[in-house]
LUMSE-901563 format. One record per residue: x, y, z of N, C-alpha, C in turn. Coordinates in steps of 0.05 Angstrom, whole numbers, plus 5000, padded with zeros to 4 digits. Example, Ala and Ser with C-alpha at 12.3 -4.5 7.8 and 13.67 -1.06 7.14 Angstrom:
526448865156524649105156526449345156/525749555142527349795143525850015157/
END
This chain:
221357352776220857122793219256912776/219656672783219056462764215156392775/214856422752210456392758209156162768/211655962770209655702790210955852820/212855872817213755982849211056252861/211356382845208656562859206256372854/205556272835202956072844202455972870/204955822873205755562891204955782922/205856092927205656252951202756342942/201456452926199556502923197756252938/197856072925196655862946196355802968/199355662977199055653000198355923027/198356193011197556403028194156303024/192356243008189956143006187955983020/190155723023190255503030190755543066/192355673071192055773108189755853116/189856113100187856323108184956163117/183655953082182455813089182055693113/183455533108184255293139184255443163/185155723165185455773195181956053204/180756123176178456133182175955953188/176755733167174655503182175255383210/177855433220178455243243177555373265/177555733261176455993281173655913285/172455853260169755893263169655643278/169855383272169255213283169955103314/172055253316173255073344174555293364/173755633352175455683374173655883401/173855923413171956043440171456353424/173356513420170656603407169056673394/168156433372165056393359163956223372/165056093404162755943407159456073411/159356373415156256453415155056463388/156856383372156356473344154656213335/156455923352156255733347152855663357/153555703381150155763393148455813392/147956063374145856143359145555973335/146655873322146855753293145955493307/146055353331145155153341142255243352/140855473358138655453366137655543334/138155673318136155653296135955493280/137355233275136354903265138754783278/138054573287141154333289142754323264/142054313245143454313220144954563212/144554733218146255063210147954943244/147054853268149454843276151254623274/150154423263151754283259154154333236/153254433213155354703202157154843209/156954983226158255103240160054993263/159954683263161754633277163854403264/163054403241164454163225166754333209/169054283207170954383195171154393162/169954073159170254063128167454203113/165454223128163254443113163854673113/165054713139165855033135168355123113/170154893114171455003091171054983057/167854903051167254973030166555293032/164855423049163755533049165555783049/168055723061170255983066171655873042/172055763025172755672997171555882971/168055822977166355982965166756322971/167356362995166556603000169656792995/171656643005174356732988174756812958/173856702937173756602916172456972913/170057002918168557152914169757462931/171057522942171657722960175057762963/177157582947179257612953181057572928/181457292934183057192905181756922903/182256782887181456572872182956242871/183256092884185755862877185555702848/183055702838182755572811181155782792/180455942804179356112783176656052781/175255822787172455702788170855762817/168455812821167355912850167055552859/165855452845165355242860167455082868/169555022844172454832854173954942872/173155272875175255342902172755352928/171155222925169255142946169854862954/169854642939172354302944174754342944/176354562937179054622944180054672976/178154842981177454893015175554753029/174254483028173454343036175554153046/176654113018179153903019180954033040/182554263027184954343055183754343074/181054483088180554473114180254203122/180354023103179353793122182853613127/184953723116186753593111188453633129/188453893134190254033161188053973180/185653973183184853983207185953753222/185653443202186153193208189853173216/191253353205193753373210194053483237/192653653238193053853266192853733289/189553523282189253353295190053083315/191852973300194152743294195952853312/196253153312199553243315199053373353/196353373349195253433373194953243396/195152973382194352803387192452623411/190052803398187552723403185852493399/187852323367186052103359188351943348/190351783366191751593368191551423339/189351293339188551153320188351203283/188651553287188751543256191351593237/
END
């Protein structure tokens, strides 16, 4: 099998996983107690926890470290998963169509 083609699935298996753990954590019922607590121990850890594109550094970082790797670097697959989560979220978004305007 040709090695951008497994790249190309290697990724995009990455690139979901990402996106659909930051989108759990962030938006779905249930972490909202998760969310709750992270909102009573500073506004800022919850405000984390409810933003899509922070969380997908952080599930970027923590992939990288526990799974496989999309660049091979901890930190670029930390903006790698910032970026997709924030890309599909805004797609998902759109397609949801929640925000007319963008």
């Amino acid at each position: 099998m040709d090695t951008s083609i497994v790249f190309f699935h290697e990724f995009l298996t990455w690139a979901l996983v990402c996106f659909g753990t930051s989108f759990a954590i962030t938006h779905s019922k249930v972490f909202t107690p998760v969310r709750a607590v992270a909102e009573k121990v500073h506004p800022m850890v919850g405000y984390f926890f409810n933003c899509p594109m922070c969380m997908g550094f952080w599930v970027g970082l923590l992939l990288n470290l526990i799974w496989i790797s999309a660049t091979g670097m901890l930190i670029l697959d930390g903006f790698l998963g910032l970026a997709v989560s924030w890309i599909l979220y805004c797609i998902s978004w759109r397609l949801a169509l929640h925000d007319p305007g963008m």
